[in-house]
C-alpha positions in Angstrom: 48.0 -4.4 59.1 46.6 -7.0 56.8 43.6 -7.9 58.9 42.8 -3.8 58.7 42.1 -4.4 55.3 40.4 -7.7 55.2 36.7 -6.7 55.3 37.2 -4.7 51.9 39.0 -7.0 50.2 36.4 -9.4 50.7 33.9 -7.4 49.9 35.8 -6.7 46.3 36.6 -10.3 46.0 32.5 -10.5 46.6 31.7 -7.9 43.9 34.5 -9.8 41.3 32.1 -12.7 42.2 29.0 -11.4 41.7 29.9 -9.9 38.6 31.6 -13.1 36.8 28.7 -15.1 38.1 26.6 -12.7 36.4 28.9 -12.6 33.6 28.1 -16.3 32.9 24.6 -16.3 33.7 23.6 -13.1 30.7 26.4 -15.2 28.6 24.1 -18.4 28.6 20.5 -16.3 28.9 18.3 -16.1 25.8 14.9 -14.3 25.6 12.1 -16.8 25.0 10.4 -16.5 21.9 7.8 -13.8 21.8 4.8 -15.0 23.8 6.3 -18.0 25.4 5.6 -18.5 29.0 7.8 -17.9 31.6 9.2 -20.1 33.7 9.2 -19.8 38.1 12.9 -18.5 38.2 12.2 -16.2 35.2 9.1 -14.4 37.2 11.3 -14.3 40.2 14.5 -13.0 38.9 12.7 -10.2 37.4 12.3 -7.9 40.1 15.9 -6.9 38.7 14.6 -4.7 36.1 10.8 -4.5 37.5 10.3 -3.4 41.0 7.6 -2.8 43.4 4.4 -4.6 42.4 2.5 -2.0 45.0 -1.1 -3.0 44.7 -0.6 -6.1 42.5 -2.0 -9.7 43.2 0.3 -13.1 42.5 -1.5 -13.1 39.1 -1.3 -10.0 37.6 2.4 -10.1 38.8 2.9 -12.9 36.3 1.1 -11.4 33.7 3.2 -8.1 33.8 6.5 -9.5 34.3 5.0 -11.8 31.2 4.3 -8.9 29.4 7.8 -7.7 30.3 9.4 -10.7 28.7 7.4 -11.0 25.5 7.9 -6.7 25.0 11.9 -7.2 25.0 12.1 -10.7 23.0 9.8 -8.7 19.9 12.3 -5.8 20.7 15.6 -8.1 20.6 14.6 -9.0 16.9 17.3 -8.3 14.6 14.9 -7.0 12.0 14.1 -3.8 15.2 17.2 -3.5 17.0 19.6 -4.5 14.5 18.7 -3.7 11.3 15.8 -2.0 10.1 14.3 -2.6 6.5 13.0 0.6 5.3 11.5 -0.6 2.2 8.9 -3.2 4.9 5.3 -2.1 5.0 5.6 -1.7 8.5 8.4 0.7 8.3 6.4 2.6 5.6 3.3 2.3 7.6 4.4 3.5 11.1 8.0 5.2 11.0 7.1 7.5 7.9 9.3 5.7 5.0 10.5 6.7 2.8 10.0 10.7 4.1 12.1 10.0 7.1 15.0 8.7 5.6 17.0 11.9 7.0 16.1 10.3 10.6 16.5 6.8 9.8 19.8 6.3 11.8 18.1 8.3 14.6 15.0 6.1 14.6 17.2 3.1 14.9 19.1 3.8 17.5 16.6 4.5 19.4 15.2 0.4 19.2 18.5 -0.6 19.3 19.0 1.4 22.6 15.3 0.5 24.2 16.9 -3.3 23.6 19.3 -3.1 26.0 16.4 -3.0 28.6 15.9 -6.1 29.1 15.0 -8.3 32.0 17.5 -10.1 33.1 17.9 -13.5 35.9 20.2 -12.0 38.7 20.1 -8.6 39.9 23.0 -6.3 40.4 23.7 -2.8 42.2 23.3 -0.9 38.6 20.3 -2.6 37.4 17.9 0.3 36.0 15.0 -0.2 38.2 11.4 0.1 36.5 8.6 1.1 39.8 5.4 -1.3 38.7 2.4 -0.8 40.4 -1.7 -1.7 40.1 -2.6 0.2 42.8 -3.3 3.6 40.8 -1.5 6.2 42.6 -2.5 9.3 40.3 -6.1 7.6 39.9 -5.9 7.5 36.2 -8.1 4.2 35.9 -11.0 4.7 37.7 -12.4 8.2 35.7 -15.9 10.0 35.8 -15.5 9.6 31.6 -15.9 6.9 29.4 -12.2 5.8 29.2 -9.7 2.8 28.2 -7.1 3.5 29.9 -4.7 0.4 29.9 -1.8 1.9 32.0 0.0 5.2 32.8 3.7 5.9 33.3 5.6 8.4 34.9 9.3 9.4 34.6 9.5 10.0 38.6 7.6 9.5 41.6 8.0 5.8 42.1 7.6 4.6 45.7 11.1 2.8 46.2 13.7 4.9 44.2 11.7 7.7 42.7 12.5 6.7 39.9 10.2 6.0 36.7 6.8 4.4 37.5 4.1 2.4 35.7 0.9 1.3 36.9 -1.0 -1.1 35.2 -5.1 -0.3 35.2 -8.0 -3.3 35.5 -8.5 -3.4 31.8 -5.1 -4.5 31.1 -5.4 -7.7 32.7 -8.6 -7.5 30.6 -6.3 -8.1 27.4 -5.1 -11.6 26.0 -1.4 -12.3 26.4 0.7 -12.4 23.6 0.5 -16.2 23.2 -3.3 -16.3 23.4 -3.4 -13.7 21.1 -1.3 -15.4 18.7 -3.2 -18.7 18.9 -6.7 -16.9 18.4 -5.4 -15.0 15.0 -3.4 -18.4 13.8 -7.3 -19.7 14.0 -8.6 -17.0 12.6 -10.2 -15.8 9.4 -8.2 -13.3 7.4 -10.6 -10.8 7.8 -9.3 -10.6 11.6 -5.6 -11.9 11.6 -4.9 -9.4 9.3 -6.5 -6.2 10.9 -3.8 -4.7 13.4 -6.6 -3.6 15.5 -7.4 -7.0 16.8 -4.4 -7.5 17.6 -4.3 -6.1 20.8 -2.7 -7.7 23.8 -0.6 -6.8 26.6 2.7 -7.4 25.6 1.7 -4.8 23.0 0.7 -2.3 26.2 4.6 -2.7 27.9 5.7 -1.8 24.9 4.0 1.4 24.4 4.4 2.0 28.3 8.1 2.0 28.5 9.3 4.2 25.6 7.3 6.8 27.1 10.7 5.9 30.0 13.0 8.2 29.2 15.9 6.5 29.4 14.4 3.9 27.5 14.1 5.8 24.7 14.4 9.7 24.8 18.5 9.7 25.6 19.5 13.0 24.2 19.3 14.2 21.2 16.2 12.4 21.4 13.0 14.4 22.1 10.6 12.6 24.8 8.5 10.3 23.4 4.7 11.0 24.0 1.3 10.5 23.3 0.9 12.6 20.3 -2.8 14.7 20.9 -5.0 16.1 17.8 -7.8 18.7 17.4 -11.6 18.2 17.0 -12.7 21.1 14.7 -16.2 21.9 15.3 -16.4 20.3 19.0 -13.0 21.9 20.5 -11.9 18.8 21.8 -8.6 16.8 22.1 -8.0 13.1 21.4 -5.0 11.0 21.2 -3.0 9.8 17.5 -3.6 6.5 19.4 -4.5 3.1 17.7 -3.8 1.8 14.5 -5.8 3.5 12.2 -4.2 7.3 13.8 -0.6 5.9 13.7 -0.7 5.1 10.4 -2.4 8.5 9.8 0.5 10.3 11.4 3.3 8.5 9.4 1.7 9.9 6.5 2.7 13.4 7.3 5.3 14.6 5.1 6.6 17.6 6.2 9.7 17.0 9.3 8.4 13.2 8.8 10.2 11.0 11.1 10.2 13.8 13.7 6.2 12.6 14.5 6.8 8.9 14.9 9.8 9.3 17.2 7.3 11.3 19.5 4.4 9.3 19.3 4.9 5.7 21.2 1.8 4.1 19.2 3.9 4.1 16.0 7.3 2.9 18.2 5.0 0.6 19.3 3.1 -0.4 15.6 6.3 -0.8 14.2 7.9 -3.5 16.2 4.6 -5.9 17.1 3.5 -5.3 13.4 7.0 -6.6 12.5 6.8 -9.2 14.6 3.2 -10.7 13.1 4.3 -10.2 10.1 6.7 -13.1 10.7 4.0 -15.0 12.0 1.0 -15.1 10.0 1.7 -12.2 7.3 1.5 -8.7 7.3 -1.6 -7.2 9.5 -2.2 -4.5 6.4 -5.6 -3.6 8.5 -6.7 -0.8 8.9 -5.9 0.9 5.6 -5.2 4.7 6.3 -7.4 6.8 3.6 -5.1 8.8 1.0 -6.4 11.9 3.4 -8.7 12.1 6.5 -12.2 12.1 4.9 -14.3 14.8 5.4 -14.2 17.3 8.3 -14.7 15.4 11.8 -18.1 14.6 13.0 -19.1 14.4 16.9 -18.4 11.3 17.9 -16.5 10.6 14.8 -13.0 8.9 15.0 -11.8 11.6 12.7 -10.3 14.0 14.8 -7.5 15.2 12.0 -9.1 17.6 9.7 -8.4 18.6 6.4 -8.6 21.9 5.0 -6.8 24.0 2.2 -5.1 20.6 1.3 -3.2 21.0 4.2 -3.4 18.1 7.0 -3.9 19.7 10.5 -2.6 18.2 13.5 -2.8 19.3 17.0 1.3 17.7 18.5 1.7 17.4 22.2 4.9 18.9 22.8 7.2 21.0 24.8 6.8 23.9 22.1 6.1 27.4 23.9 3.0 28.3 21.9 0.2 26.7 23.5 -3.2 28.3 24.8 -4.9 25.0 25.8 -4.3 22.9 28.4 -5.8 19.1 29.8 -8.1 19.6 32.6 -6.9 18.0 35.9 -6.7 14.4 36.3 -10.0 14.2 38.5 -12.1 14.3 35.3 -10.2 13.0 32.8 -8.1 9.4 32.3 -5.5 11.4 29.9 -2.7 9.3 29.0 -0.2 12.1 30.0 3.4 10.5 30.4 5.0 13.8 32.5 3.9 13.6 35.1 6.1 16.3 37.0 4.8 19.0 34.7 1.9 21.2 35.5 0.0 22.0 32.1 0.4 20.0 29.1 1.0 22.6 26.0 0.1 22.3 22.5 0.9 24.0 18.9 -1.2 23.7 16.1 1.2 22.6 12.7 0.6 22.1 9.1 1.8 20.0 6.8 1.6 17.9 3.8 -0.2 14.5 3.5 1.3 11.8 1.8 -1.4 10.1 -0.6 -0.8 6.5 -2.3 1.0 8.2 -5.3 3.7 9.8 -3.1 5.0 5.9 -2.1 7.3 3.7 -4.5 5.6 1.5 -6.6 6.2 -1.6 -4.6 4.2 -0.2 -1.5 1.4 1.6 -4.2 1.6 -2.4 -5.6 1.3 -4.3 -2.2 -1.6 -1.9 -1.0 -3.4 -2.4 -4.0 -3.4 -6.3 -3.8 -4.3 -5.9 -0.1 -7.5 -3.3 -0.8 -8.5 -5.7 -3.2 -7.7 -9.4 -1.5 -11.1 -11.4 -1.2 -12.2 -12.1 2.7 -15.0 -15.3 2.0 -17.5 -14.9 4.3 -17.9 -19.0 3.9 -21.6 -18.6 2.9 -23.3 -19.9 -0.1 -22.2 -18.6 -3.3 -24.9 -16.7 -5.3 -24.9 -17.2 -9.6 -22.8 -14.9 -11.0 -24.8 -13.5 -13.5 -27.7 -12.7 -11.1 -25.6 -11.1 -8.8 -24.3 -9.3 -11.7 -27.8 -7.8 -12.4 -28.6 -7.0 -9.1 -24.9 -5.2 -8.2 -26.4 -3.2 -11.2 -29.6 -2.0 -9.7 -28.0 -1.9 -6.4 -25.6 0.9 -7.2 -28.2 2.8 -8.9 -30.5 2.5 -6.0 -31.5 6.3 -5.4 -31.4 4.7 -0.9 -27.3 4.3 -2.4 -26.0 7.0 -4.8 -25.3 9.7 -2.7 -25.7 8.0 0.5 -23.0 9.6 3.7 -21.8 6.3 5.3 -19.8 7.1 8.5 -19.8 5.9 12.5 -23.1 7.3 12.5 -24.8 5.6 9.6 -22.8 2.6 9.5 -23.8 0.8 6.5 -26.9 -0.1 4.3 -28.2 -3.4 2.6 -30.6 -4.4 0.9 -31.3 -7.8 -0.5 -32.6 -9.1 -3.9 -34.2 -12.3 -5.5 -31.3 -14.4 -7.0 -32.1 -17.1 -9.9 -31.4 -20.8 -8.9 -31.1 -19.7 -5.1 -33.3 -20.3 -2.7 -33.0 -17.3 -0.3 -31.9 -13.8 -1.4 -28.9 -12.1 -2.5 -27.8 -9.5 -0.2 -25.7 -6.6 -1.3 -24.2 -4.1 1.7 -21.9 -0.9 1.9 -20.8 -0.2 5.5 -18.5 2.3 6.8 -15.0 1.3 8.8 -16.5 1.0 12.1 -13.6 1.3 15.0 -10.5 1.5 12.4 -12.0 4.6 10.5 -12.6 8.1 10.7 -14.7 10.9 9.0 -17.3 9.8 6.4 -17.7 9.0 2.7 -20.0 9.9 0.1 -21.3 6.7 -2.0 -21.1 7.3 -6.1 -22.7 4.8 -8.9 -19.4 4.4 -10.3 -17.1 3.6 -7.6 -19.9 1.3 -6.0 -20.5 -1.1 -9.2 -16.3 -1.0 -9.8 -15.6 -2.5 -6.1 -18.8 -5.0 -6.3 -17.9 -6.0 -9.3 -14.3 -6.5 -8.5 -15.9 -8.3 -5.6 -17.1 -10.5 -8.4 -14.8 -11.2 -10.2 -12.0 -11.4 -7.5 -13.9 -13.8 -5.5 -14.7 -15.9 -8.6 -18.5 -15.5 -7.7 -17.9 -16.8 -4.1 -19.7 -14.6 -1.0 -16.6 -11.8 0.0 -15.7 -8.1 0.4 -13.4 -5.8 -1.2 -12.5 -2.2 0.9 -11.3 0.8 -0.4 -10.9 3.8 1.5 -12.6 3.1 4.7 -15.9 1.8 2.6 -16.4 -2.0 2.7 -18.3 -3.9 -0.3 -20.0 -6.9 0.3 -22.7 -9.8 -0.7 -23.9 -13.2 0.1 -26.6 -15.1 0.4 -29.7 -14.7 3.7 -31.9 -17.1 4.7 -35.2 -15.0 3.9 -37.2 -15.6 1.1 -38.3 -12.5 0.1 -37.8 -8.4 1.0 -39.8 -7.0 3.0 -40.3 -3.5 1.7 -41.9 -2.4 4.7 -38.8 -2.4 6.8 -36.7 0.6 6.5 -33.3 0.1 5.1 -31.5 1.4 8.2 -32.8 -1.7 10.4 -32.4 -4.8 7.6 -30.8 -7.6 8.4 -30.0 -5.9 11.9 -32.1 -8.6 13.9 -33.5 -7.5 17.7 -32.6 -5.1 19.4 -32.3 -4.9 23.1 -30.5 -3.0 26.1 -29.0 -3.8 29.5 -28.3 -0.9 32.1 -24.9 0.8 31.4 -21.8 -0.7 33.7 -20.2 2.3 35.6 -18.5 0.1 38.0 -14.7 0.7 36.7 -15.6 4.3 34.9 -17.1 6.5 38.1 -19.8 4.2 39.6 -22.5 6.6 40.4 -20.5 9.4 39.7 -20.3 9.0 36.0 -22.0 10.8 33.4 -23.5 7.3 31.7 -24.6 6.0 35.2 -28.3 5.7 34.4 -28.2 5.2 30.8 -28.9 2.0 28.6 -26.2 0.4 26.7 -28.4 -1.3 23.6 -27.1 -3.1 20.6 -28.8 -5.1 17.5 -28.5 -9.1 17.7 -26.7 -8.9 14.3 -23.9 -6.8 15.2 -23.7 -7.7 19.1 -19.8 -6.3 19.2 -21.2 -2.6 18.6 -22.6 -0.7 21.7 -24.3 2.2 21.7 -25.0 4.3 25.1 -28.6 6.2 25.2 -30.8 8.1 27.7 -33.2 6.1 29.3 -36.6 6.8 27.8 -39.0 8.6 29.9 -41.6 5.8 31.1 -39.3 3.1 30.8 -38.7 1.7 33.9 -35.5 -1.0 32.7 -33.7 -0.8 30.2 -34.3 -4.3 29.2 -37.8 -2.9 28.7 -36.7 -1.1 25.5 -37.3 -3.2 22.2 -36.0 -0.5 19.5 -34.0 2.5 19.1 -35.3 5.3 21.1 -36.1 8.7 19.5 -32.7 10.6 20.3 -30.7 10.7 23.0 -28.2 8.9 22.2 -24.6 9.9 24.0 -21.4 9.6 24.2 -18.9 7.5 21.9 -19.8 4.1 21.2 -18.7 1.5 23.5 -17.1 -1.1 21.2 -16.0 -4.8 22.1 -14.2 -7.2 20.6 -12.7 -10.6 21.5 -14.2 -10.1 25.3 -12.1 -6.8 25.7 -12.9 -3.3 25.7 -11.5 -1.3 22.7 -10.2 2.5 22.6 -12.8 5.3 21.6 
């Protein structure tokens, strides 16, 4: 009678076992600190949480299962998942504080429940399984657009439990880890350790992968967290709230603020790694979000929000019933749809309030001042102050400057003046936001002689920049000895310019509407790409030696730190 039993009560006493043993082992286990390597038995004991790896070589396992590891340390802060400060730029910047307080205990549960997803170094029957993949089974990577698409998920489908599913594309293994991202800022001028945008890394992709997981963080009442989508006026066009510069946008809505950020995985996302550098090096407090968008949306602007009737509109990707738009199939588009299972993707158009700088407590208005107004030296010779003085004077009054529309079209303007005592010239410049703004800005006398002056005075005369709403102020000193007056203002100080044939090879190949075109950029600004037509007669496109006549298409591709960046 006893022996009819045995084999099940061994198999209990196994199970008892197992789960003591693993009692002990997630007793003694600690994260690593965000962005320290793993060790051997940490990739291998992974696969409890991560499963899969269809498509994936021995490296870019590591480097996800890294990824992994550095996403649920920055998550298992106490400052996330334990106990939020509300009154933090971050939380202000990306989680709508103070308008959300009415979903404050909502938004916290939610990182306090993504924590508990965590990798773990033994596996066990009830481990949530996460299917991780490089081989791009919906083929969202490859795309016959101009895309940078980092990764995809999907809440079913996965190969070995149908179960949720992310696949990682080639340009995430295009982005610095987390430790090599945190070594470059900690060596880096403030100008760049403090501008989220450069940031980037792949820990910071995970992150923003798995709260699109449902059970990650959309538990009921919870509503699923997307990509939030907004409207182009003028070219009827969708775009993602994604980046930075858009998440902070979004926090800034007023009205049912909080409901926004819990739907948007960019701000989840923003919060918690913006949290996390702040620890490290300070607070990123780059890009600044305008008081409003500025300016209706251009083509090829990164304005897609528009403003009108002072009322903010946004275009949300939701489950709402009211919807007459839809994305056009995967085969000509790298969306970043996370729903996989659903056949359209439906939209509502809502409006509501935009929060400027006045609408904030006085500590935030107090800290955003001081960091609009923080000197960046350039580390170049300092010019005398009172012939800058003279020439920040003519400058402003400049009929090429009052009045002048400085946007992602028309980036910026200088022009350089004689300096007394200096051998070389002073050179004052207004320039536009580049890749962290949207929309344009009108230059004024008044507002340009304030910021260059404050430049000024704030810099105590040495070379710097001030920015104020998306408009950067600047000066030092060139090497030339004189202005040329023949050269038009729109090419000074630009150096040559030159092009190289367009790479299709991970956008289309052949198949892609820039295969055939000439990617050019100007030897002073080498980071900014431009995609053009290739003249008629020109045989290369290292043939071409200055900006040809129109044709210029597409949105510019922009690179920074050897990686691709979001259009």
């Amino acid at each position: 009678m006893f022996s009819k039993f045995l084999p099940s009560s061994i198999a209990i006493c196994g199970l008892l076992i197992q789960f003591l043993t693993r009692s002990a082992v997630i007793a003694a286990q600690t994260l690593n600190e965000p962005g320290v390597d793993i060790t051997d038995d940490q990739l291998n004991a992974t696969y409890t949480h991560l499963t899969g790896f269809e498509g994936c070589a021995s490296w870019q396992i590591r480097a996800i299962v890294q990824a992994f590891w550095d996403a649920a340390a920055v998550l298992n802060r106490n400052e996330i998942k334990g106990a939020i400060d509300w009154n933090s730029a971050a939380a202000t910047e990306f989680l709508g504080a103070p308008f959300s307080q009415p979903l404050y205990n909502t938004i916290q549960g939610l990182y306090t429940h993504a924590a508990t997803f965590e990798p773990s170094v033994i596996s066990w029957p009830t481990d949530f399984l996460i299917n991780t993949r490089c081989d791009d089974p919906r083929a969202r990577c490859p795309c016959n657009i101009p895309t940078d698409t980092f990764a995809y998920t999907s809440n079913s489908g996965g190969s070995n439990n149908n179960g949720p599913m992310i696949n990682f594309c080639p340009r995430f293994f295009l982005q610095s880890s987390l430790s090599n991202a945190k070594a470059a800022m900690h060596n880096s001028p403030p100008e760049t350790k403090f501008n989220l945008a450069l940031w980037s890394n792949q820990a910071e992709t995970f992150l923003h992968e798995i709260f699109h997981i449902r059970p990650v963080a959309s538990s009921p009442p919870n509503a699923q967290v997307r990509d939030l989508w907004i409207f182009l006026e003028g070219e009827q066009t969708w775009e993602p709230a994604y980046g930075a510069y858009y998440a902070k946008i979004l926090s800034r809505v007023r009205d049912n603020a909080g409901i926004w950020v819990l739907q948007n995985a960019e701000n989840l996302m923003y919060f918690a790694m913006s949290s996390y550098y702040a620890s490290l090096e300070g607070y990123p407090s780059r890009p600044f979000a305008v008081d409003r968008p500025v300016g209706n949306p251009q083509a090829r602007s990164y304005s897609t929000f528009y403003f009108e009737n002072n009322t903010l509109h946004i275009q949300n990707r939701s489950d709402f019933s009211a919807s007459a738009y839809t994305i056009p199939p995967a085969s000509s588009t790298c969306g970043l749809d996370t729903d996989e299972s659903s056949a359209t993707i439906t939209f509502v158009e809502t409006s509501a309030t935009f929060a400027a700088d006045a609408d904030y407590p006085a500590t935030y208005q107090s800290s955003l001042n001081s960091w609009r107004s923080t000197c960046l030296p350039t580390g170049l010779t300092s010019p005398p102050q009172a012939s800058a003085s003279a020439a920040v004077e003519a400058f402003c009054q400049d009929s090429r400057i009052a009045g002048k529309v400085l946007s992602n079209e028309t980036p910026y303007v200088d022009l350089p003046y004689a300096a007394e005592g200096v051998k070389g010239l002073l050179q004052l410049m207004v320039s536009w936001g580049a890749q962290n703004c949207g929309g344009w800005a009108t230059l004024d006398t008044s507002t340009c002689k304030s910021m260059l002056t404050n430049v000024l005075e704030t810099c105590k005369g040495a070379p710097g920049n001030v920015t104020t709403n998306c408009v950067v102020y600047s000066y030092h000193i060139t090497e030339s000895e004189k202005p040329d007056p023949s050269i038009p203002e729109e090419y000074i100080d630009r150096g040559e310019f030159s092009c190289i044939d367009t790479d299709t090879s991970d956008i289309g190949g052949a198949s892609s509407s820039l295969a055939g075109t000439c990617t050019c950029s100007w030897s002073s600004n080498p980071s900014n790409f431009e995609s053009y037509d290739k003249p008629s007669g020109v045989a290369k496109c290292s043939d071409i030696t200055d900006v040809p006549n129109g044709g210029q298409i597409g949105q510019p591709q922009k690179r920074s730190l050897g990686r691709l960046w979001a259009g």
